[in-house]
Every structure is written in C-alpha cells, then in structure tokens.
Steps between C-alpha positions, in 0.01 A plus 500: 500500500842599631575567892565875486172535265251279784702690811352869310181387438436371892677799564268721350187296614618519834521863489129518359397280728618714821347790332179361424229510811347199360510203279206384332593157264286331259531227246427646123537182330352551141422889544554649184760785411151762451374360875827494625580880420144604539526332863866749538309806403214473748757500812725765340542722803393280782751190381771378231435106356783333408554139396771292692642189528415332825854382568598864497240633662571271778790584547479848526209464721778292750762735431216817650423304773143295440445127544229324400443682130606171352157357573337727214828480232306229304467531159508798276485787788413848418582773767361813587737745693257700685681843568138672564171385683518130506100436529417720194729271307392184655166612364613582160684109484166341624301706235777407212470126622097549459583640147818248362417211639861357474604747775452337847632682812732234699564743810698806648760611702482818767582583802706228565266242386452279231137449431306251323280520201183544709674733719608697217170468311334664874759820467269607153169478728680755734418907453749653321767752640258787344221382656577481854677832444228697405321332783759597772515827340105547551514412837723710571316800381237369692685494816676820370134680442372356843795627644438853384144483603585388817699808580345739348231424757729511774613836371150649492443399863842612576407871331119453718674479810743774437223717402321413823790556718546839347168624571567383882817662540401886483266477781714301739779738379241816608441344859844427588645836463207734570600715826245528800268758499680697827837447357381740187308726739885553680660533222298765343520695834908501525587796341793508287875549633599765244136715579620489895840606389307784286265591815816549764675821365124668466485380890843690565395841325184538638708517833764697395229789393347469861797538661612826315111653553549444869832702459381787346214565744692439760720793337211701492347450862910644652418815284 
C-alpha cells in the first residue's frame, strides 16, 4: 500500500477515533459475512463496526493520543466506534458473542482508559443510559411532587394564620381609636361656630328695638 494511501486511512481513523466516546474491539475470526452484517445492523444507531488492520489502527490510536491499545491489536480486530451509549452496545457485543461464537470481546477504550476483556465484558452488566435515566427522571418527580406537597402545606397554614390575624385586627382596631365617653359628652355640647355667628346679630336687634321703645316713651312722658 503506498505512503499517501496508509497516511489517509490513519488519518481518517484518527478522526473517528476522537469522535467516538468509546472503543469496544473484538476478534471475529471465522464470523461469517451473514453474522458479520447481522452483528452491524444490531448497533446501527448506538455504533459503526469496521474492520482494520492492527498496524493502522495503532497508529492512529498513537497519533490521537492513547498508549497502551497495542495490548488488544492481536489478530483479526474488529472495532466498534461507539458514538452513542457505550453500555447498551457493550451489551449488544456480549449478546452477539453468546450468539456467533467466533466473536470474542478483547476489551475497550473510554475515558482515557484502555480496558481489558473482563473489564469490557463488566461495562454490558452495567444499566444502560435509558435506564438510569428514567430512574433519575422518577426521582425527580418524586422530589418534584414532594416538593409541591410540601408547600402547598405551608401555604394552607400560611392562608390559616392570615385568616386568624384578620379576625384579630378589627377589634384591636375598635379599641385603639374609640374616644372616652366625656370627650363625646363635650363634644356634643360645643355648639357650632357658624350657629354662634348666626345667634349674635339676633343678640344685636333685640337691643336695638329696646333702645328705640325706651325713646318713644320717653317722647311721650315730655308731652
């Protein structure tokens, strides 16, 4: 194989590899064409299996920055570029390996680490990414629906206080500003400014009308 033709193809496996969030390698010596395809179809959506030569592979797997994969390049190496939930296809390997015989899991790589067949063969007796999703999401609710309990409690004690306070508050209200009993006895005895306004001129006629009786008698008496 020419230079320029290797350098694209650990090109290109380098790129998968970086873009893959695991690597799940197996041996498939003697799996059939029919197994080998069947195997493909069952991780369609969770991983892409691809054939390589272990000489490229490693390579590529230097160039993206992981030692120790040359441990598991022996023989005829399968490898499954995990782009979705690395468990559920760890299980669906391990099942295919139960099934086609000729498929044997050698190990993994994630998170940094290169794991061993064992290791690897633990990851498919793991709960799936679904699984301990829809368990999170149920305790949430269950926190969530505690939650709401919780405070809608609170708010009916809040609305039972209020309620009690408010039927308090009128009667201390009442005592506070009620007047004294003598204060309203003065007040209704003080007449109004504008009625002794009123009374005064009546005061001044009555006196005029004496004076000018007093007159005329007197008038009367020098005759």
């Amino acid at each position: 194989m020419p230079n320029a033709e290797k350098t694209e193809k650990v090109a290109a496996l380098k790129e998968r590899i970086l873009g893959s969030q695991a690597l799940l390698l197996a041996e498939y010596r003697g799996l059939t064409v029919h197994d080998a395809t069947e195997l493909r179809r069952s991780l369609a959506g969770q991983a892409q299996l691809s054939v390589t030569k272990n000489t490229l592979l490693g390579r590529a797997a230097s160039e993206a920055g992981i030692e120790g994969l040359e441990e598991l390049l022996t023989g005829p190496t399968a490898v499954a570029f995990v782009e979705g939930d690395v468990v559920a296809t760890a299980k669906k390997i391990v099942e295919a390996a139960k099934k086609f015989p000729a498929l044997v899991l050698k190990g993994a790589y994630m998170d940094g680490q290169v794991l061993s067949a064992d290791a690897a063969k633990a990851l498919a007796d793991l709960e799936s990414r679904e699984v301990m999703l829809s368990k999170i999401a149920g305790m949430l609710k269950a926190e969530m629906s505690r939650a709401a309990s919780m405070f809608q409690a609170l708010q009916s004690q809040f609305l039972g206080l209020l309620e009690a306070y408010k039927d308090k508050l009128p009667a201390a209200e009442v005592e506070a500003v009620a007047p004294e009993p003598e204060a309203e006895a003065a007040v209704e005895e003080a007449p109004e400014p504008e009625a002794v306004a009123a009374e005064e001129p009546q005061v001044e006629t009555e006196s005029a009308e004496s004076a000018e009786t007093e007159s005329a008698q007197s008038a009367q008496g020098e005759e």
